[in-house]
C-alpha positions as CSV (number, residue, x, y, z in Angstrom):
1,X,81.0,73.4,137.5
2,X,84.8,73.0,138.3
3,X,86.8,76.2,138.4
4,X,88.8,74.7,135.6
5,X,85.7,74.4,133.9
6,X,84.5,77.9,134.4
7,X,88.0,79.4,133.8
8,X,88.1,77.6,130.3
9,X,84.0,79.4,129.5
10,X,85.5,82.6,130.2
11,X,88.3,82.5,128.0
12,X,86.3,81.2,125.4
13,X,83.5,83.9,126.4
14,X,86.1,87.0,126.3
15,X,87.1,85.5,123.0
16,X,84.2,85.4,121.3
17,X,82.5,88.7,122.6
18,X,86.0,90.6,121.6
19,X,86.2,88.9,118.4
20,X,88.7,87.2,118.3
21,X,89.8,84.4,115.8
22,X,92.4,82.4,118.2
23,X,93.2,82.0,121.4
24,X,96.6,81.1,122.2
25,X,97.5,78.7,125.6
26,X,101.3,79.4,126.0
27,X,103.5,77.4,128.4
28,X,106.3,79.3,130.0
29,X,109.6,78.7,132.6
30,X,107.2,80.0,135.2
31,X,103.6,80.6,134.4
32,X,101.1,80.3,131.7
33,X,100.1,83.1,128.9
34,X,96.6,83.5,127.6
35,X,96.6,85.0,124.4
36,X,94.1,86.4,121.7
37,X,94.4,87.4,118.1
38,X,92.3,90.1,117.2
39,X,92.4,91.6,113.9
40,X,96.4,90.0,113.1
41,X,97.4,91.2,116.5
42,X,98.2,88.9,119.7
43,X,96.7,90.3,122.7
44,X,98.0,89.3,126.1
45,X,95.0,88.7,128.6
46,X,95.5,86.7,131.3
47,X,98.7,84.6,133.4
48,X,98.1,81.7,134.8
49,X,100.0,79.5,137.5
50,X,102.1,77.0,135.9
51,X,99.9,74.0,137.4
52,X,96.9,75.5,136.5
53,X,98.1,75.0,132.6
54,X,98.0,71.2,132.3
55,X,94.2,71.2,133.9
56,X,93.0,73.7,131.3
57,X,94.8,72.4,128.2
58,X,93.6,68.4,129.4
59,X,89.8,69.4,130.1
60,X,90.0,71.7,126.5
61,X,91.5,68.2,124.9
62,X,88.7,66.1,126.5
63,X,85.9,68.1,125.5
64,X,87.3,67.8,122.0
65,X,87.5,64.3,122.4
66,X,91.3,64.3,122.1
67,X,93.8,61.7,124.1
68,X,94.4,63.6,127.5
69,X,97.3,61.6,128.5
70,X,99.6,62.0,124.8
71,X,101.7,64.7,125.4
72,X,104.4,63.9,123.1
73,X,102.5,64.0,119.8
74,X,100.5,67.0,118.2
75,X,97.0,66.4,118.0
76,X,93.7,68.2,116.8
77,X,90.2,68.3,117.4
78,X,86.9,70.1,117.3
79,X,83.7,70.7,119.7
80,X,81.4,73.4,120.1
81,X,80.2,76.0,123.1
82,X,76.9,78.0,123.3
83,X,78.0,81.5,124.0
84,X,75.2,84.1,124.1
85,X,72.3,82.0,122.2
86,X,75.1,81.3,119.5
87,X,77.1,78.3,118.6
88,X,80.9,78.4,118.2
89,X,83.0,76.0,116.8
90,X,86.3,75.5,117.8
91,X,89.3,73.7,116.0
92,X,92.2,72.7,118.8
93,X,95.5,72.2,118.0
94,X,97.8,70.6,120.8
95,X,101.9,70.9,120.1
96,X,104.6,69.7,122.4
97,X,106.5,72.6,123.6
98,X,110.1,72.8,125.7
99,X,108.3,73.9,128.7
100,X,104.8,71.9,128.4
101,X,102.5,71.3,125.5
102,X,100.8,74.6,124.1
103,X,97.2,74.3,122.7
104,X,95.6,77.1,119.7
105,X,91.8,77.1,119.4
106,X,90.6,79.1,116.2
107,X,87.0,80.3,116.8
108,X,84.6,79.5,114.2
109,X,81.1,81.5,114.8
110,X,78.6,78.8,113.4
111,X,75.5,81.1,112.1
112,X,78.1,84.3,111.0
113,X,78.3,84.1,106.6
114,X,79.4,86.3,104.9
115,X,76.7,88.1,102.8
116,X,77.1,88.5,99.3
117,X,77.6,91.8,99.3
118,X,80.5,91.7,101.4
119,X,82.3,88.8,99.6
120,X,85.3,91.5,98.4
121,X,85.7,95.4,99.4
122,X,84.5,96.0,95.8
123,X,81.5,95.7,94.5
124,X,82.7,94.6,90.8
125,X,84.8,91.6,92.2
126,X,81.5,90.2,94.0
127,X,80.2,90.4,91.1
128,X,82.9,88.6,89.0
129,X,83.0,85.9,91.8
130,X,79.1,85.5,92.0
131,X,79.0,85.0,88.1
132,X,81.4,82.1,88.3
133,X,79.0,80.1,90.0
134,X,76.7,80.1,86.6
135,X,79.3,77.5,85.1
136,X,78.1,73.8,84.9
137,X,81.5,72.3,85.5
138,X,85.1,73.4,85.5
139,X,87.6,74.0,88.4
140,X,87.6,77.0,90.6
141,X,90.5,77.4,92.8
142,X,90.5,80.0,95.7
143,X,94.4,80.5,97.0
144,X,95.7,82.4,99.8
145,X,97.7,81.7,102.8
146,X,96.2,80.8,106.3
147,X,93.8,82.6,107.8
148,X,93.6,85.3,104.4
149,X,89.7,83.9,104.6
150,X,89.5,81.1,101.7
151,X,86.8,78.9,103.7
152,X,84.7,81.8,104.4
153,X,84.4,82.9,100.9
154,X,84.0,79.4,99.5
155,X,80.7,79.3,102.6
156,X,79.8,82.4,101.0
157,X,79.5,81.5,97.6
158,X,78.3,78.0,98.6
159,X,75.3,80.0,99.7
160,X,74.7,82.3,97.4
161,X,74.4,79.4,94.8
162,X,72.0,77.6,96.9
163,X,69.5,80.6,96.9
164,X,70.4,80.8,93.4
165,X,70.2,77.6,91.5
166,X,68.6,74.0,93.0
167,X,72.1,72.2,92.7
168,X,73.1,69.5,94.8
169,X,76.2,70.7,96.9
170,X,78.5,68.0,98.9
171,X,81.4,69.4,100.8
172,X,84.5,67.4,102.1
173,X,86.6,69.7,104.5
174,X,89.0,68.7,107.5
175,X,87.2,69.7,109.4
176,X,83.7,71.1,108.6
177,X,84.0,74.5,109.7
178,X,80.5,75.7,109.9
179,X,77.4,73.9,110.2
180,X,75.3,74.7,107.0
181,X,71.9,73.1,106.4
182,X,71.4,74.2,102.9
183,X,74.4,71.2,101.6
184,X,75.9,68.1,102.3
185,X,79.0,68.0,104.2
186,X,81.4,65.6,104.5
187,X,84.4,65.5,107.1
188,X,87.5,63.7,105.9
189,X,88.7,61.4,109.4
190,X,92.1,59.5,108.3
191,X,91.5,57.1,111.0
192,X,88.3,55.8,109.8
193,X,89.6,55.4,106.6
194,X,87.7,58.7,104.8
195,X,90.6,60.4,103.1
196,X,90.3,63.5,100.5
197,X,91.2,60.8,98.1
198,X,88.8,58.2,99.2
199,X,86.0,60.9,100.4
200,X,85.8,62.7,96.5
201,X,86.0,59.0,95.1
202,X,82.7,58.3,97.0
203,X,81.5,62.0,96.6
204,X,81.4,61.3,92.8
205,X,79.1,58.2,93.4
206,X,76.8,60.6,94.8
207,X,75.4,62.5,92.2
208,X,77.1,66.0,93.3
209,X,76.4,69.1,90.8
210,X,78.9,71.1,92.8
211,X,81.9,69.7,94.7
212,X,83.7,71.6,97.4
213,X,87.0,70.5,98.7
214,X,88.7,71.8,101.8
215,X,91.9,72.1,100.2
216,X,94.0,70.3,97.4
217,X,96.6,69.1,99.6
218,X,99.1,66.4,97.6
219,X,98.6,64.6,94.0
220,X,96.1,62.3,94.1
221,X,93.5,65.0,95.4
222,X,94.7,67.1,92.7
223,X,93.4,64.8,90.0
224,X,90.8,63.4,91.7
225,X,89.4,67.1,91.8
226,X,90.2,67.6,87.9
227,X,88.9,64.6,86.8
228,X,85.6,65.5,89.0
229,X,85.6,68.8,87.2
230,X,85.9,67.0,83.4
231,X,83.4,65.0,84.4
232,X,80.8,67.5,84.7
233,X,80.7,68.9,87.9
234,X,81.5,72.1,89.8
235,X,84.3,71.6,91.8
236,X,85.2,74.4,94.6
237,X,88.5,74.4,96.3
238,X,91.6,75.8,97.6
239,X,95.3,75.8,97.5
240,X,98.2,77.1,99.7
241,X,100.4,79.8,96.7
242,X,101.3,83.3,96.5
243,X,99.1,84.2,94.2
244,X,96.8,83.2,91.7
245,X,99.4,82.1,88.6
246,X,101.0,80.0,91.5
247,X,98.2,77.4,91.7
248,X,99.0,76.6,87.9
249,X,102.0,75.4,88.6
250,X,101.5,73.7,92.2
251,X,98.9,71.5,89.3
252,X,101.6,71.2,87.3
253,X,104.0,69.9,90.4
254,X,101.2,67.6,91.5
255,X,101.4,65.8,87.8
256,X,98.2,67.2,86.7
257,X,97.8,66.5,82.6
258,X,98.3,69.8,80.7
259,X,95.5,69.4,78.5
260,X,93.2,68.7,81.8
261,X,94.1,71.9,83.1
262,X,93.5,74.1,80.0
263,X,90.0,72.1,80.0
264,X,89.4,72.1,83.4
265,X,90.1,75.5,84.6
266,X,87.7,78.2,85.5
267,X,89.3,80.7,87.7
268,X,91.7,80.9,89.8
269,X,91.8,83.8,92.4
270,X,94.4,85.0,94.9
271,X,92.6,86.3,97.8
272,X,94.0,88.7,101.2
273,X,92.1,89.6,104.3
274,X,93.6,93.3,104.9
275,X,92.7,95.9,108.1
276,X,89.9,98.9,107.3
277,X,90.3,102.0,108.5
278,X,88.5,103.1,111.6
279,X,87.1,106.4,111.5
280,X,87.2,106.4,116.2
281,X,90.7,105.0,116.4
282,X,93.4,107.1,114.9
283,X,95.9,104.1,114.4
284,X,95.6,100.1,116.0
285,X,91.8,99.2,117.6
286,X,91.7,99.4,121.4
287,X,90.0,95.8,122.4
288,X,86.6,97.4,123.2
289,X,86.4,98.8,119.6
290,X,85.8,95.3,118.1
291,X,82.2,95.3,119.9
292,X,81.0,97.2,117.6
293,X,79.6,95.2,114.7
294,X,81.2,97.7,112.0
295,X,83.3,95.2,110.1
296,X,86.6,95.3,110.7
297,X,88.6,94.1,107.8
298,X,87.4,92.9,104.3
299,X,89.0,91.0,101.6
300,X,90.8,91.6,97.9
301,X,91.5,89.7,95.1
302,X,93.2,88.9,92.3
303,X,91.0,87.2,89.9
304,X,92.4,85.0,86.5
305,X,89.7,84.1,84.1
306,X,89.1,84.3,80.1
307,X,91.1,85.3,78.3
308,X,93.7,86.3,81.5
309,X,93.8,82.9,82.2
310,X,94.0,81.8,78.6
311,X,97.6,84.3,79.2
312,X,98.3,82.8,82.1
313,X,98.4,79.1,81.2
314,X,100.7,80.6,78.0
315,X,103.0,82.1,80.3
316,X,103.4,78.1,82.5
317,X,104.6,76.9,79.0
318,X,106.9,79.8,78.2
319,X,104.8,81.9,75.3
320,X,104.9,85.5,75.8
321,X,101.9,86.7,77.2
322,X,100.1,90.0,78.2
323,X,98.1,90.3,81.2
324,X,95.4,93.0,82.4
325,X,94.1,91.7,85.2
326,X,94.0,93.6,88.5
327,X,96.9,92.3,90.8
328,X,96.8,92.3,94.8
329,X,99.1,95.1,94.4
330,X,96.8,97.5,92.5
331,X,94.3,96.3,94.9
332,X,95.4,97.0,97.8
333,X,96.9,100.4,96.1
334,X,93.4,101.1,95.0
335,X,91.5,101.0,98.8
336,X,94.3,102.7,100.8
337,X,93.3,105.8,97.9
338,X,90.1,105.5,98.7
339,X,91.0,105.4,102.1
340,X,89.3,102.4,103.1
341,X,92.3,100.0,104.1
342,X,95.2,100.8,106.1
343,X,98.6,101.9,104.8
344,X,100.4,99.5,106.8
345,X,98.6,96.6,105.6
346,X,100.8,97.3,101.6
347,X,103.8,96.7,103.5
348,X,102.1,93.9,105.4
349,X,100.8,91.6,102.2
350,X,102.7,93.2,99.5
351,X,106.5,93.5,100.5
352,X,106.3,90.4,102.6
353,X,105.1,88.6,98.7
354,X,108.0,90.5,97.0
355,X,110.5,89.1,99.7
356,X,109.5,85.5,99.0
């Protein structure tokens, strides 16, 4: 083994064993900065010589099965490492830089789901969220913004439902982020022609009773998914808004038929992935705290259904309409009196919303 090759399975090593969810390859004027980010924080751990950059970044890129000698044009990939009798999948991300190209690998631990029981901070939410799953058709839409933990909720549910009901489950996600025997997964690659358009189209063929796509990404997806859901199937997804009223009118900017969206609709939740409170560290984590397999953070919703969402899809068409529903606010509000989540993570989620 190279020393190029051994340098790249300790990063990757250090990674996973401290928990982190990226590491970060940073070109400089005069050297190289490994970073991590563990628990929304980027950790410096390591500088590298200049030279040694374009060796680590090209054998990453090649064991992703990425073009080595493009420099000039973003790319992304996937591959997998066996760290410590576990696979970890890892999505890479190549972008031309001033200096050199940088490179962003998010870890994706292949065998971790997320149990049931810790779907949401709150017990009554999982439950909400599990009793979705009894519909036979309809449109469930998870939103959020990156990293706010979307795809591992949708994996959770996913396999709740397949211990639950016998359903046939097909998946098409760019890329497939964990391996999961229990259902059908598709991976959308443009280049072989196997869009989110085209991919759902043959999905449909396939005699699906639930559908989950990655994300609903531009127009045609959009109605592809609805008319999958009118159709009589189960159709999981998620969408890039601020909160959950948002992805009502990100369908309605898409061109989505009103009528298909008041028949279509199931729920819609708004979702944020917010810091616990440690009871050894009086404020931030020190790095050797995340060995411990005490979760770390947890996630809160929003959630729009019945007769909120009845209110909600009122409001999009400018009747005056009442809601009760529990907002990401309240939520977080609710666990920092309890004293489970952080005070700084309000400012964090909620101000940076109301500044938008």
């Amino acid at each position: 083994m190279s020393l190029i090759e051994r340098l790249a399975d300790r990063i990757i090593t250090e990674a996973v064993r401290s928990h982190a969810t990226d590491v970060h390859i940073i070109p400089r004027r005069n050297d190289t900065l490994v970073q991590l980010r563990i628990s929304n924080r980027l950790i410096p751990k390591i500088q590298l010589p200049k030279e040694e950059c374009d060796r680590l970044i090209s054998h990453f890129k090649f064991t992703a099965s990425m073009d080595i000698g493009e420099r000039r044009r973003p790319q992304s990939g996937a591959c997998s490492f066996m760290i410590d009798g576990q696979m970890i999948g890892l999505r890479l991300s190549t972008l031309p830089a001033s200096q050199n190209e940088s490179l962003v690998i998010r870890i994706l631990p292949q065998q971790e789901t997320v149990p049931s029981f810790q779907i949401s901070l709150f017990p009554s939410m999982t439950r909400k969220l599990l009793a979705l799953l009894k519909h036979s058709h309809g449109l469930i839409i998870l939103t959020g913004p990156t990293g706010s933990g979307k795809t591992s909720t949708l994996y959770a549910l996913l396999n709740e439902t397949s211990h639950l009901y016998n359903r046939n489950i097909i998946t098409l996600e760019d890329p497939i982020e964990k391996e999961n025997d229990l259902v059908l997964q598709v991976q959308v690659n443009e280049k072989a022609g196997v869009t989110y358009t085209t991919g759902l189209k043959a999905i449909l063929r396939h005699d699906p009773d639930i559908i989950m796509v990655g994300e609903i990404r531009d127009a045609e997806t959009a109605k592809i998914a609805v008319r999958a859901a009118l159709t009589g199937h189960l159709v999981l997804t998620t969408m890039h808004t601020r909160d959950s009223k948002g992805a009502i009118y990100r369908l309605i900017e898409f061109g989505v038929n009103w009528q298909e969206i008041e028949q279509t609709l199931v729920a819609i939740t708004a979702q944020r992935l917010v810091e616990l409170t440690c009871p050894f560290c009086s404020s931030h984590c020190t790095p050797s705290c995340f060995g411990y397999e005490r979760p770390k953070r947890a996630s809160v919703f929003e959630l729009l259904s019945g007769r909120d969402l009845r209110a909600a899809l009122g409001e999009a068409r400018g009747e005056d309409s009442k809601f009760c529903y529990k907002t990401l606010r309240e939520e977080i509000r609710k666990g920092i009196a309890l004293g489970y989540i952080k005070e700084s993570e309000f400012a964090r989620w909620v101000f940076t919303d109301e500044a938008e």
